[in-house]
TORKOLDREN-107076 format. One record per residue (C-alpha): residue number from 1; z, x, y. Coordinates in nm, 3 decimals, decimal comma. Example, Ala and Ser with C-alpha at 12.3 -4.5 7.8 and 13.67 -1.06 7.14 Angstrom:
! residues 2
+-----+---------+---------+---------+
|   i |       w |       u |       v |
+-----+---------+---------+---------+
|   1 |   0,780 |   1,230 |  -0,450 |
|   2 |   0,714 |   1,367 |  -0,106 |
+-----+---------+---------+---------+
***
This chain:
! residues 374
+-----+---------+---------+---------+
|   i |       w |       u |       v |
+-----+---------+---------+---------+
|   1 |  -0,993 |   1,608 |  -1,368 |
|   2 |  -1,145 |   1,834 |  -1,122 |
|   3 |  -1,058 |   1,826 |  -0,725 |
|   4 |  -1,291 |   1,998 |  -0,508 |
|   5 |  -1,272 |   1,920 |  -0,132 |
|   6 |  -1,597 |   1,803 |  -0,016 |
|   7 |  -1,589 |   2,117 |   0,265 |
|   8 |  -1,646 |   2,350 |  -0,049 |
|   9 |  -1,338 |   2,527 |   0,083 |
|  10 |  -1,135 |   2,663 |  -0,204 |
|  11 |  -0,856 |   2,453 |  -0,283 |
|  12 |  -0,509 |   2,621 |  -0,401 |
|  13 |  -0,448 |   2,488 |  -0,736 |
|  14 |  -0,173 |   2,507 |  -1,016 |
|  15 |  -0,100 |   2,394 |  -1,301 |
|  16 |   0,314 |   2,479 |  -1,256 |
|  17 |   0,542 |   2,256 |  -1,071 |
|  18 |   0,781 |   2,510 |  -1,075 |
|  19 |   0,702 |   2,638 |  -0,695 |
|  20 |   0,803 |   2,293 |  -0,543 |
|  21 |   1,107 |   2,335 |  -0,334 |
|  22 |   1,366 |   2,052 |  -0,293 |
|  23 |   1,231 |   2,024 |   0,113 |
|  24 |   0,874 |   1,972 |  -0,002 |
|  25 |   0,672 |   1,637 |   0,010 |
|  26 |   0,449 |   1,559 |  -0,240 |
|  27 |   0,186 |   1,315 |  -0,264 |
|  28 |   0,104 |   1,084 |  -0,531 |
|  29 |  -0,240 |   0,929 |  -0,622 |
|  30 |  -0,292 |   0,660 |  -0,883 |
|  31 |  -0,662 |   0,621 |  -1,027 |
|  32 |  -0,827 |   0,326 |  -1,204 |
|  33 |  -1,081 |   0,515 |  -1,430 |
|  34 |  -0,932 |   0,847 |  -1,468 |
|  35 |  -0,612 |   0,660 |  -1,616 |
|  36 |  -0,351 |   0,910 |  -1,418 |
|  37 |  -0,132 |   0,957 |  -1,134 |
|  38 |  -0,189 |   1,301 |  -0,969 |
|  39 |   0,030 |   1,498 |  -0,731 |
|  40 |   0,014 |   1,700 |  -0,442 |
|  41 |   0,197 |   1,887 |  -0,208 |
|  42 |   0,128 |   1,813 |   0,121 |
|  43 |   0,184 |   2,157 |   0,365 |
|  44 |   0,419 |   2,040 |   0,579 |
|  45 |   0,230 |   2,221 |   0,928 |
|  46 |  -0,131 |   2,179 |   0,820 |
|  47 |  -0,136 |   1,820 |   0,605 |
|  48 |  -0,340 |   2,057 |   0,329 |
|  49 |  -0,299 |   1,922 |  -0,005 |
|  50 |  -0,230 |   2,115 |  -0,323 |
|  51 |  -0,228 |   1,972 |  -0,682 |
|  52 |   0,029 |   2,029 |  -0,867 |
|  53 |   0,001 |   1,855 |  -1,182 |
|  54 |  -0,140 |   1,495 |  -1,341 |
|  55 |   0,043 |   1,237 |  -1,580 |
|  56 |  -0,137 |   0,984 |  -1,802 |
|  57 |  -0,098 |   0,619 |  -1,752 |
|  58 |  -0,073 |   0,371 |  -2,070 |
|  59 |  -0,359 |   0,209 |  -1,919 |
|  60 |  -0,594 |   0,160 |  -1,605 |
|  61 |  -0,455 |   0,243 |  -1,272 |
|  62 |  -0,321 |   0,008 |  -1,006 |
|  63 |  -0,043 |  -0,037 |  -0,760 |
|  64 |   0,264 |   0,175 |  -0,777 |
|  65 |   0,580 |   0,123 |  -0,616 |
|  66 |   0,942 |   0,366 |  -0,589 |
|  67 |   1,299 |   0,293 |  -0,652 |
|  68 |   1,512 |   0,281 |  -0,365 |
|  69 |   1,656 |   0,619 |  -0,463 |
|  70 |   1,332 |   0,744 |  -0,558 |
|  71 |   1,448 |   0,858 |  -0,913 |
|  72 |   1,178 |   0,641 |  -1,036 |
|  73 |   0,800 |   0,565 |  -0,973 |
|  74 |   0,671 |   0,199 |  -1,136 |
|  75 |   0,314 |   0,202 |  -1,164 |
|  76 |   0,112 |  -0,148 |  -1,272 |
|  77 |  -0,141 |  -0,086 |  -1,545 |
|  78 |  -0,422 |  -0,312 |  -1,733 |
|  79 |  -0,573 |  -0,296 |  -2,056 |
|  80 |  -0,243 |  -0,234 |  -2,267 |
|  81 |  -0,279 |  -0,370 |  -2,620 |
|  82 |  -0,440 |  -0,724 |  -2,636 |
|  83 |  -0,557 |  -0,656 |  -2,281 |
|  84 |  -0,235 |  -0,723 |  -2,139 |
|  85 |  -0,134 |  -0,621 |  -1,789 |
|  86 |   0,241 |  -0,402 |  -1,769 |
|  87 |   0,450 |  -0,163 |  -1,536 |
|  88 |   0,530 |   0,197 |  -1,650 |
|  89 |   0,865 |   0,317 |  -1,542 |
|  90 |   0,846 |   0,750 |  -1,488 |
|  91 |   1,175 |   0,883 |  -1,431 |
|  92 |   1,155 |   1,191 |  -1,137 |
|  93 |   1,260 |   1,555 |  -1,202 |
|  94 |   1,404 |   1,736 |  -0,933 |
|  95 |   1,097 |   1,889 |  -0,909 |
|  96 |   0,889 |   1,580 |  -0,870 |
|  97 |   0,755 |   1,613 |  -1,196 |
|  98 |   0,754 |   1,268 |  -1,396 |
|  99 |   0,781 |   1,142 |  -1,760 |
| 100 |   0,704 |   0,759 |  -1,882 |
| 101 |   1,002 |   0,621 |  -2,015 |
| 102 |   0,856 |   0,259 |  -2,083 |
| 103 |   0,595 |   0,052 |  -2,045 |
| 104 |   0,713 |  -0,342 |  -1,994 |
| 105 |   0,474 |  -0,612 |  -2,040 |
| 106 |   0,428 |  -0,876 |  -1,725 |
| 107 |   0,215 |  -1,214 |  -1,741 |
| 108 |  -0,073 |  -1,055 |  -1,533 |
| 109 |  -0,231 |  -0,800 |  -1,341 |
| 110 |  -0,080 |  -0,736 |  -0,987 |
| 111 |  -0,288 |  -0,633 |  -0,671 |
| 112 |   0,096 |  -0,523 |  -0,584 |
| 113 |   0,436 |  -0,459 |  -0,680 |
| 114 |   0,785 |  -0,378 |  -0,466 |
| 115 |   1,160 |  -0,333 |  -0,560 |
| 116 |   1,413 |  -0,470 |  -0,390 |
| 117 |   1,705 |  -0,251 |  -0,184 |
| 118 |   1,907 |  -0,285 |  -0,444 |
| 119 |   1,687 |  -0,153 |  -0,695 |
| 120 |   1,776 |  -0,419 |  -0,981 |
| 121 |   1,481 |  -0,635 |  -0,955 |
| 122 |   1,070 |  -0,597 |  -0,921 |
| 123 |   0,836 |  -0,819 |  -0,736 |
| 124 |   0,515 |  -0,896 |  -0,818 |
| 125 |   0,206 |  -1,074 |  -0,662 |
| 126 |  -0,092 |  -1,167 |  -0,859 |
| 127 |  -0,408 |  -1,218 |  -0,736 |
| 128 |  -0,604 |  -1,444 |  -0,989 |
| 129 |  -0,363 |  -1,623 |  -1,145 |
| 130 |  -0,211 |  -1,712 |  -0,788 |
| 131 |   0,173 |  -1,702 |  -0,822 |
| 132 |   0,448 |  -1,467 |  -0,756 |
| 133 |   0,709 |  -1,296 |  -1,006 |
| 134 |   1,048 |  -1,102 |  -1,045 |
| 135 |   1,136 |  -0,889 |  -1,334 |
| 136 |   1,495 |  -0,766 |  -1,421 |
| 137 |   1,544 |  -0,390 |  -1,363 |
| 138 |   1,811 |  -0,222 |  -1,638 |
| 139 |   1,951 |   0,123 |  -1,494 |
| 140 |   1,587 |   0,182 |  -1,355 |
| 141 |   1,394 |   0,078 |  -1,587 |
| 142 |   1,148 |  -0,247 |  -1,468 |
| 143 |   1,131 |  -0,447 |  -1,846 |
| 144 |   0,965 |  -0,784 |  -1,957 |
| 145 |   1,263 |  -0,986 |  -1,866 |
| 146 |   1,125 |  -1,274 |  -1,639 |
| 147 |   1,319 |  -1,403 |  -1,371 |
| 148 |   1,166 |  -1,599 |  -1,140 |
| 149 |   0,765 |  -1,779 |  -1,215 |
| 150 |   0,671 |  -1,928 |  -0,851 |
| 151 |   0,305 |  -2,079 |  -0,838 |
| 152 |   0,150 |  -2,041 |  -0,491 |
| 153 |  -0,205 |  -1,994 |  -0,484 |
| 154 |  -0,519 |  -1,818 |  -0,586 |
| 155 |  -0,541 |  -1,454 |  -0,386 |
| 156 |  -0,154 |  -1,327 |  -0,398 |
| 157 |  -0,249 |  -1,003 |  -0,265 |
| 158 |   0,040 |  -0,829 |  -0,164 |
| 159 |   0,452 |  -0,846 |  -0,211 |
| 160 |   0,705 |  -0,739 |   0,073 |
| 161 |   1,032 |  -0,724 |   0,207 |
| 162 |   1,198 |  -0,728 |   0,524 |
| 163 |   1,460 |  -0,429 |   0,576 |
| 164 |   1,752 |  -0,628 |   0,426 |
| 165 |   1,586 |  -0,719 |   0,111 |
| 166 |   1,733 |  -1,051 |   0,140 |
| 167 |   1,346 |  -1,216 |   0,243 |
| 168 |   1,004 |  -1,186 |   0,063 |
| 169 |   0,630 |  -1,225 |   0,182 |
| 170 |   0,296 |  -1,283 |  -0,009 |
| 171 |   0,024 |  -1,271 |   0,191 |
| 172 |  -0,286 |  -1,476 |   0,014 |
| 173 |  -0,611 |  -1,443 |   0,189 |
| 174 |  -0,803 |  -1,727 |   0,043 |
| 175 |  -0,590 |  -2,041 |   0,140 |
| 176 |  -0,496 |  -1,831 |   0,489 |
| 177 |  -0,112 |  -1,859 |   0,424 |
| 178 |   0,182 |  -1,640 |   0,402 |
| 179 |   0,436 |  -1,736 |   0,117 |
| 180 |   0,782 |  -1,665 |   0,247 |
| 181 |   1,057 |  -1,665 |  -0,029 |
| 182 |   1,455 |  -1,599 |   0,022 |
| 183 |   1,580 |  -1,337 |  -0,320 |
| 184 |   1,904 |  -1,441 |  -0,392 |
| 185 |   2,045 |  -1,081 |  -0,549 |
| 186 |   2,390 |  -1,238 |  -0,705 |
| 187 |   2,148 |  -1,512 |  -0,869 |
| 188 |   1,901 |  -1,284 |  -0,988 |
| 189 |   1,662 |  -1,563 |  -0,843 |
| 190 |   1,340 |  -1,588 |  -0,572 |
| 191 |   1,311 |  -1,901 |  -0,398 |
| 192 |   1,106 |  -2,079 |  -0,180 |
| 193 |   1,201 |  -2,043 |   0,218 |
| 194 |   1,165 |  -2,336 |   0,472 |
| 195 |   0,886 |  -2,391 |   0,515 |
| 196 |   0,730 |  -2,232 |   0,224 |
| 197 |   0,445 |  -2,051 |   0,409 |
| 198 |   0,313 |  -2,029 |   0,693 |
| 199 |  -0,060 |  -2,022 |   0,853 |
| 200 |  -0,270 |  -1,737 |   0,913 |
| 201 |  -0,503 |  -1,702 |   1,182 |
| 202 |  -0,753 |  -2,035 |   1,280 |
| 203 |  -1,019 |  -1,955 |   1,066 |
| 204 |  -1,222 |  -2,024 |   1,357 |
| 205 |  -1,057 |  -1,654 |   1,532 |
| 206 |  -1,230 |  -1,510 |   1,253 |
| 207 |  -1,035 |  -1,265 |   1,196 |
| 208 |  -0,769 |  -1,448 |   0,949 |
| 209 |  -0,616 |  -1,428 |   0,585 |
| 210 |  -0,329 |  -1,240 |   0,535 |
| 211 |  -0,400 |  -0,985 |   0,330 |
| 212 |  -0,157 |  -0,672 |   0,341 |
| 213 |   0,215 |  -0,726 |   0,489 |
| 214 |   0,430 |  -0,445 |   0,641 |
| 215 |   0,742 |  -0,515 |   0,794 |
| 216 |   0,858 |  -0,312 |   1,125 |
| 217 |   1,134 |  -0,082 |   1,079 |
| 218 |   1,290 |  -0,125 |   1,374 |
| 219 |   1,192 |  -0,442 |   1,563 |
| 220 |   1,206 |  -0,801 |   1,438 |
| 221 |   0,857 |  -0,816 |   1,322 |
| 222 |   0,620 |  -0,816 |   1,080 |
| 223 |   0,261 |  -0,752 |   1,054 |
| 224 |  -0,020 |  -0,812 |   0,836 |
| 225 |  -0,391 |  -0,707 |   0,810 |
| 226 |  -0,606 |  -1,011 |   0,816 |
| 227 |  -0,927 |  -0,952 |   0,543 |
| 228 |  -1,156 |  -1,211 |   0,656 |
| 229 |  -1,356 |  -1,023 |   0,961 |
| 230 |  -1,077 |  -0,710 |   0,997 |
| 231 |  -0,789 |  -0,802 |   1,218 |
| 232 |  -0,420 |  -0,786 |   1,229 |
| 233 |  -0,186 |  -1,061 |   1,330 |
| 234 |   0,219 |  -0,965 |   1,463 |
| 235 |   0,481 |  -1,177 |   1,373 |
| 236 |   0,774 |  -1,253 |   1,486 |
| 237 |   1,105 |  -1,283 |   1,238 |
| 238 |   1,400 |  -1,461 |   1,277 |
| 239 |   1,664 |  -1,246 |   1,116 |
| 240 |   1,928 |  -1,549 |   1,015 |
| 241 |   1,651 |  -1,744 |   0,842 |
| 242 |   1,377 |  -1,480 |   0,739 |
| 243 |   1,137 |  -1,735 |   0,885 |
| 244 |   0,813 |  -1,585 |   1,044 |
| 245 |   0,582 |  -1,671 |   1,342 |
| 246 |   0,276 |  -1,604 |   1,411 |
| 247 |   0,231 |  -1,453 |   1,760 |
| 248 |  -0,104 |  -1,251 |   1,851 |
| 249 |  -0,417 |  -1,155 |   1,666 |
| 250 |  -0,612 |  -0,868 |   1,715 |
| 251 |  -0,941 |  -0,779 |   1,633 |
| 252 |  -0,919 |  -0,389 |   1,385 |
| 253 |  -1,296 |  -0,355 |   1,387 |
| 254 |  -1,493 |  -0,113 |   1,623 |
| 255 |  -1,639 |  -0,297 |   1,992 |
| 256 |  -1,937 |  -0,449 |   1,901 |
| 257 |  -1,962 |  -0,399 |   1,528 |
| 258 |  -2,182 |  -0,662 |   1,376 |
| 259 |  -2,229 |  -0,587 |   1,035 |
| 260 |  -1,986 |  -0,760 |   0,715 |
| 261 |  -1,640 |  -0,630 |   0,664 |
| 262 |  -1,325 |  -0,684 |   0,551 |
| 263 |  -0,978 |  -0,558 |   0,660 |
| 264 |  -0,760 |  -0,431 |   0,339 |
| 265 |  -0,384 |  -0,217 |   0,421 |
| 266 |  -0,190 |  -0,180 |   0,653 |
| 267 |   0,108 |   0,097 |   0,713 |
| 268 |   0,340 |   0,135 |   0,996 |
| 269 |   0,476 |   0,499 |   1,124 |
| 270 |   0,830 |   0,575 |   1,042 |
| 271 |   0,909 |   0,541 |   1,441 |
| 272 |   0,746 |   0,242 |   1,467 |
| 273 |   0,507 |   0,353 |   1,732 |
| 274 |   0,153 |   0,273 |   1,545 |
| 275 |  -0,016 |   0,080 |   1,253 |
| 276 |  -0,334 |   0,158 |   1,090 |
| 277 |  -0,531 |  -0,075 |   0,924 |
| 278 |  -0,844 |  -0,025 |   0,704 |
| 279 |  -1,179 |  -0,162 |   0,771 |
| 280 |  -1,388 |  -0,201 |   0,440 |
| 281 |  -1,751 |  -0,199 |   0,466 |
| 282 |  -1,905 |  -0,565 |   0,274 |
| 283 |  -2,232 |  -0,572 |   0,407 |
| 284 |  -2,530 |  -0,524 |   0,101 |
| 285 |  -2,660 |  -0,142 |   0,217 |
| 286 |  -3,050 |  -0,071 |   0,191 |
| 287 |  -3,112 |   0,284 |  -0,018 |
| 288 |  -2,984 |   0,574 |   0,178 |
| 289 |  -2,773 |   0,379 |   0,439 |
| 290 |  -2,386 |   0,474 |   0,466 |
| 291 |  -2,110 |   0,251 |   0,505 |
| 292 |  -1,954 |   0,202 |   0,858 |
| 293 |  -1,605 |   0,247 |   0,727 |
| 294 |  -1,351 |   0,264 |   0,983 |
| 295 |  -0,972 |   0,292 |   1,053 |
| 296 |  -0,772 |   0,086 |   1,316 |
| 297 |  -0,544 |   0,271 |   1,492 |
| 298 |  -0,299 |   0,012 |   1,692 |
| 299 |  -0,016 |   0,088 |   1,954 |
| 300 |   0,294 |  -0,094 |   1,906 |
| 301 |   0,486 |  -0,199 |   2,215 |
| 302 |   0,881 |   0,002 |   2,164 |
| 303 |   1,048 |  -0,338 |   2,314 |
| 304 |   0,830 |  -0,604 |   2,263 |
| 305 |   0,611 |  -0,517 |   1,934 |
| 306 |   0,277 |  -0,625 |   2,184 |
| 307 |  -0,026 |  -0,434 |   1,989 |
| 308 |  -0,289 |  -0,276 |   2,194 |
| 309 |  -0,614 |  -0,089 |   1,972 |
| 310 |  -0,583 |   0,306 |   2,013 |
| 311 |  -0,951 |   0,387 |   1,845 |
| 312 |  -1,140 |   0,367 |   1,528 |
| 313 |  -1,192 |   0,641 |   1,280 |
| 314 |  -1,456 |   0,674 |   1,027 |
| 315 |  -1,322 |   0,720 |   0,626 |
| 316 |  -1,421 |   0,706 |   0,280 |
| 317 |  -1,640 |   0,417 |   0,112 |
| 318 |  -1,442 |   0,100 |   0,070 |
| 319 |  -1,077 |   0,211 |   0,211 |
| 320 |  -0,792 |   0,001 |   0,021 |
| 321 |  -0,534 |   0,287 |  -0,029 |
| 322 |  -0,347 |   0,422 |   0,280 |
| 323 |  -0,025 |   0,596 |   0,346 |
| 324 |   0,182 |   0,761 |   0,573 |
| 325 |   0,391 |   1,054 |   0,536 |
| 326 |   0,785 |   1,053 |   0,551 |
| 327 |   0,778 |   1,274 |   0,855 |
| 328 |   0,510 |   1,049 |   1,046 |
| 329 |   0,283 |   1,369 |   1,108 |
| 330 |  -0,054 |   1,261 |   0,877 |
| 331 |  -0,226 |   0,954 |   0,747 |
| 332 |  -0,394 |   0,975 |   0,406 |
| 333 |  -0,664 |   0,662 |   0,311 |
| 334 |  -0,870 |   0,684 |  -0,007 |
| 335 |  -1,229 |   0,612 |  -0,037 |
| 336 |  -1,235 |   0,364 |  -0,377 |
| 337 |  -1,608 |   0,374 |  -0,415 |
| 338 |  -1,681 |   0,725 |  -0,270 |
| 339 |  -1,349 |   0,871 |  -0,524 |
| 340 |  -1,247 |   1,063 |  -0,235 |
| 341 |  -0,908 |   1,117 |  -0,037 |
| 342 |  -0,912 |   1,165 |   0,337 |
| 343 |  -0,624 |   1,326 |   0,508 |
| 344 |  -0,578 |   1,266 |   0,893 |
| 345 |  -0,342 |   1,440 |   1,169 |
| 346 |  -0,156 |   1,153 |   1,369 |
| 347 |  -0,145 |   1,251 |   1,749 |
| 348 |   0,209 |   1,152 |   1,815 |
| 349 |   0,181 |   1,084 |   2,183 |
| 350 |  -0,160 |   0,843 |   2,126 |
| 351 |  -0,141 |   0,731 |   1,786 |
| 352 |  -0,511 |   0,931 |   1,738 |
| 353 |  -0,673 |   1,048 |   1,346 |
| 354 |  -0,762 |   1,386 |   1,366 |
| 355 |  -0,941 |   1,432 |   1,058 |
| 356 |  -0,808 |   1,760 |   0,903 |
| 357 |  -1,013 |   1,716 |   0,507 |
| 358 |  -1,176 |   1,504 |   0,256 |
| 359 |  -1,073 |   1,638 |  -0,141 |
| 360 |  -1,250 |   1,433 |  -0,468 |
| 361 |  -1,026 |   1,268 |  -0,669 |
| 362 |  -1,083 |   1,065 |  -1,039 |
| 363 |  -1,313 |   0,780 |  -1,061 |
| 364 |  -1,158 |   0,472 |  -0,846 |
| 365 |  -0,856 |   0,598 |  -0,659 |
| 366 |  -0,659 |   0,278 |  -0,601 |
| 367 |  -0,276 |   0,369 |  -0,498 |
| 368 |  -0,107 |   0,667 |  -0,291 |
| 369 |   0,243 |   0,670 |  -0,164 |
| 370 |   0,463 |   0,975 |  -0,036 |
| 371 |   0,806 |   1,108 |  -0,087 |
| 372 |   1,012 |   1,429 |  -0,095 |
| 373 |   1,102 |   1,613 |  -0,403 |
| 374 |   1,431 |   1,584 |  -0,453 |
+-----+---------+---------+---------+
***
């Protein structure tokens, strides 16, 4: 796979991992069609990206998801033998280097995995055939063994926890509801919280169904990026009973935009400070007209988690991917119909993209997440 940035600038490449200290960061980038995860190092003062070297994946791309200790990356993949859906478990070199240890079968494809703190069981949502499931980990490796089978609804997009591990969310954008479960660790067993779910935004707001859920990491809320028109909802979390409510809606699409389109992640900075969600373009385009793309930048109260919008930023084609950085410093989002990555600078004191450069990547780049070699 080649990766040219779209500046024509040359782009530092190598094959060797060996040059990766222990106090880098690398970057890693799942793709649908190319079938691989890549990974760069991200320069720690400029946000520049390097390659430094590609795995296969036993299949097609999709989410990916760490172990608490980051020793291990689990990536989702389709098209296994019989068409079955699975989750590869790579076990991390010191270098950041990986090799697939196993490949476990699961009952479907999922928009979305997650491990739990204690890094014995994986969660998984599952957008078509609408339910939620929990596999058993065995000394890091996610396997077949089946846990818990919960049937919500069609449109499971996306699996969460709060910063205890002790309470789930599934967001599911068609029926405008967000699952909450408790995960009993001693059981091995997810269950339903009281109530079960709760409503997204009136439909009527138009900018409701949960899509993505992040939790805060220092305040007793969550958040979620609403698909249905672009917007993002806070709630509020009750820390004895994991129970959610919903408390103000935003709009994450530019003033006066007009055109279709649909909100798709969400991430929060490491502080706390800001969320960015991504605005995906749905309108039919005429022959030579671009997408109007955008990110949502949002301010996050310190006290009170209120959200006021910072500014919108223009991206790739069809953003679903986004990510921060451990350090907080630069926001990557990749463009899955243009097969691009953008990298942003995050103004600390505003919350402000700064573009800084857009590289190519394989065909349909679908997941990214961060973390420091160790």
């Amino acid at each position: 796979m080649r990766h040219l940035t779209l500046t024509c600038l040359a782009l530092a490449m190598t094959t060797s991992p060996s040059t990766t200290s222990a106090a880098d960061q690398l970057l890693y980038l799942a793709s649908t069609a190319d079938k691989t995860i890549v990974a760069y190092k991200i320069d720690k003062d400029t946000g520049n990206l390097t390659q430094r070297f590609s795995v296969d994946l036993p299949g097609n791309g999709g989410a990916m998801a760490f172990s608490p200790d980051k020793k291990f990356i689990y990536a989702s993949v389709t098209g296994l033998e019989g068409n079955a859906a699975g989750v590869a478990t790579y076990k991390r070199h010191r270098d950041g280097t990986l090799k697939l240890l196993d490949t476990a079968k699961i009952t479907s494809r999922p928009p979305y995995i997650q491990v739990d703190p204690t890094g014995r069981f994986l969660l998984a949502a599952h957008y078509g055939a609408g339910d939620v499931t929990m596999y058993s980990i065995k000394d890091g490796v996610a396997t077949s063994k089946l846990l818990s089978h919960i049937k919500t609804a069609k449109t499971a997009h996306c699996i969460e926890l709060d910063l205890s591990g002790k309470y789930v969310y599934v967001p599911h954008t068609s029926p405008n509801k967000l699952y909450q479960f408790v995960l009993d660790t001693k059981a091995g067993k997810l269950v339903a919280n009281d109530p079960p779910f709760v409503d997204g935004p009136d439909a009527d707001h138009r900018y409701h169904e949960p899509r993505h859920y992040k939790h805060h990491p220092k305040l007793p809320f969550g958040y979620t990026s609403n698909e249905n028109g672009g917007g993002i909802t806070a709630w509020a979390f009750d820390k004895k009973t994991g129970r959610l409510t919903r408390k103000t809606t935003l709009s994450t699409l530019p003033p006066g935009h007009k055109s279709s389109s649909h909100a798709a992640d969400i991430q929060i900075t490491p502080n706390g400070r800001f969320a960015y969600v991504s605005n995906r373009c749905t309108a039919e385009l005429a022959k030579g007209q671009k997408p109007d793309d955008t990110l949502c930048a949002v301010a996050i109260d310190s006290k009170t988690g209120d959200m006021k919008i910072v500014g919108h930023y223009p991206t790739g084609y069809h953003p679903r991917a986004t990510c921060i950085d451990l350090q907080g410093r630069y926001f990557f989002a990749c463009g899955q119909r243009s097969n691009d990555l953008h990298t942003y600078r995050i103004n600390k004191k505003t919350g402000a993209l700064e573009p800084i450069k857009i590289y190519k990547t394989g065909g349909t780049p679908i997941w990214v997440m961060c973390a420091k070699a160790k």
